[in-house]
C-alpha positions in Angstrom: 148.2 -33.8 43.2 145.4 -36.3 42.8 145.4 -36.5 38.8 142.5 -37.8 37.1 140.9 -38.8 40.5 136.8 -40.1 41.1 134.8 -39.9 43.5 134.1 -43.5 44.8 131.0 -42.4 47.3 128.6 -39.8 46.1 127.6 -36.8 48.6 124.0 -36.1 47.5 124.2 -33.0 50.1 127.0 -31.9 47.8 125.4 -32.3 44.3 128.2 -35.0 44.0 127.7 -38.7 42.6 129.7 -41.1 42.5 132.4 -41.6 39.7 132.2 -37.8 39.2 135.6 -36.3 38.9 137.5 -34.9 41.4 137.2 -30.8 42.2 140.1 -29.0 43.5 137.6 -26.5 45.0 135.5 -29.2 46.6 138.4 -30.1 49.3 138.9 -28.5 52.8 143.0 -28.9 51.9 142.6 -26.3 48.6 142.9 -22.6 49.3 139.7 -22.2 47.3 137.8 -24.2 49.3 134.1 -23.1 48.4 131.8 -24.9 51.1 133.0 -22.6 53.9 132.1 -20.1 52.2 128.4 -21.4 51.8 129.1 -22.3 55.8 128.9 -26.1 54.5 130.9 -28.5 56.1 133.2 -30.4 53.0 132.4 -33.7 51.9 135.6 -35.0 53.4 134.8 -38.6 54.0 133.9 -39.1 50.1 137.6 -37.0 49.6 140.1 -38.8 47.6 142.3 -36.7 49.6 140.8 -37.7 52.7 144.1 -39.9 54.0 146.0 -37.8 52.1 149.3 -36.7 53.8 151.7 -34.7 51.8 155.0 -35.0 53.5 157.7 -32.3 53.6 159.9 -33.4 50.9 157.3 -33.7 48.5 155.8 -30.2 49.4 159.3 -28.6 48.9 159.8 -30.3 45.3 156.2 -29.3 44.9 157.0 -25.9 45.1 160.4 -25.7 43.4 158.1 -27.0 40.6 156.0 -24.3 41.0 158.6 -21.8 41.0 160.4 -23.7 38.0 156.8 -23.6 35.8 157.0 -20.1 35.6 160.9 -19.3 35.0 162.4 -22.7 33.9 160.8 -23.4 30.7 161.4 -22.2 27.3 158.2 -20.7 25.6 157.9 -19.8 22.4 155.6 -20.8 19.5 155.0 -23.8 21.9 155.4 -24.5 25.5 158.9 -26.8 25.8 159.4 -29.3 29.4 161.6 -28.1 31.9 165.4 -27.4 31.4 167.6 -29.7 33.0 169.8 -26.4 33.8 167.3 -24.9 35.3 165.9 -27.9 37.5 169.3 -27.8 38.5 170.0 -24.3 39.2 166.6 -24.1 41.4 167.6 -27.0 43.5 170.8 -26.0 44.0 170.0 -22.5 45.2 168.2 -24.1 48.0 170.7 -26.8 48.8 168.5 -29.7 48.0 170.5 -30.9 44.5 170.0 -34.7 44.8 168.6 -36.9 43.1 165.6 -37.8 45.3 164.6 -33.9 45.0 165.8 -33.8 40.9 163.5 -36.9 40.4 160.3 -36.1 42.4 160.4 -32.2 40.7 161.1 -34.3 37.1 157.9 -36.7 38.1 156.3 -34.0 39.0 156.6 -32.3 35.7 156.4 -35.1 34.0 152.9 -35.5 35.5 151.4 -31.9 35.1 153.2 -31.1 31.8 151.7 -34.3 29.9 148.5 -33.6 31.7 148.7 -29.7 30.8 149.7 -30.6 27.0 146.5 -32.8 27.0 144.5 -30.5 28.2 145.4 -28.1 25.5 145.1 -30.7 22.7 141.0 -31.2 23.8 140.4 -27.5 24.1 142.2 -27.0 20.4 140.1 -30.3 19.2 137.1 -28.8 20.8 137.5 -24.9 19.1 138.2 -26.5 15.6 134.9 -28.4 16.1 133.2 -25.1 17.1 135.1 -23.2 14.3 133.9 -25.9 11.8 130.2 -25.9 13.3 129.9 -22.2 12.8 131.1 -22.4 9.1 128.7 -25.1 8.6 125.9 -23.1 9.7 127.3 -19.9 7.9 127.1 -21.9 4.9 123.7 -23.4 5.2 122.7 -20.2 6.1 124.1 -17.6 3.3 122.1 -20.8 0.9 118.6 -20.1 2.1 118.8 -16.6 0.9 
């Protein structure tokens, strides 16, 4: 919900400094909150969800997206966006088929699926650098002997 947020303030308390990115973990508003656990306060005031206010209709969309990710989506040899059918199945089945909902679940998507498609593009970057590494080595290695 807060994309490729920063921390503007650090939180030296917190082991955060400032320009660090944003942890879903770190905030009181995450199920996963961790500092209660520790019985820490959170660092709420350094928050970028601090004046954050989700509002109903965006909740909703939020979580017919969530429903949608797991059984509106083609997969296959590679993940595929939403189906319009399928936004508009979901929608429908809980009366809400306009076009404010259709276009805050499609920005939604839009969003998380680029950011998601990213994020697998570094990790394959960042394994085919490993992979080549370790062949490098195996190389160098199977030389000296």
């Amino acid at each position: 919900m807060v994309g490729e947020a920063k921390y503007t303030e650090g939180s030296p308390e917190h082991g955060i400094e400032e320009g660090d990115s944003f942890k879903e973990d770190w905030c009181c508003k995450s199920p996963n909150d961790i500092w209660s656990s520790y019985g820490d306060e959170p660092p709420c005031e350094i928050c970028p969800r601090y004046d954050f206010i989700l509002l109903p209709a965006n909740e909703c969309a939020y979580q017919r997206w969530q429903q949608l990710d797991y059984s509106g989506r083609t997969r296959g040899m590679q993940e595929e966006p939403l189906r319009e059918e399928a936004i508009d199945a979901c929608l429908s089945r809980y009366s809400i088929n306009t076009p404010e909902y259709y276009e805050k679940v499609l920005q939604i998507e839009m969003t998380l699926f680029s950011k998601r498609m990213k994020d697998r593009e570094e990790k394959r970057q960042q394994e085919e650098r490993k992979r080549k590494s370790t062949q490098a080595a195996h190389r160098r290695n199977s030389r000296r002997r």
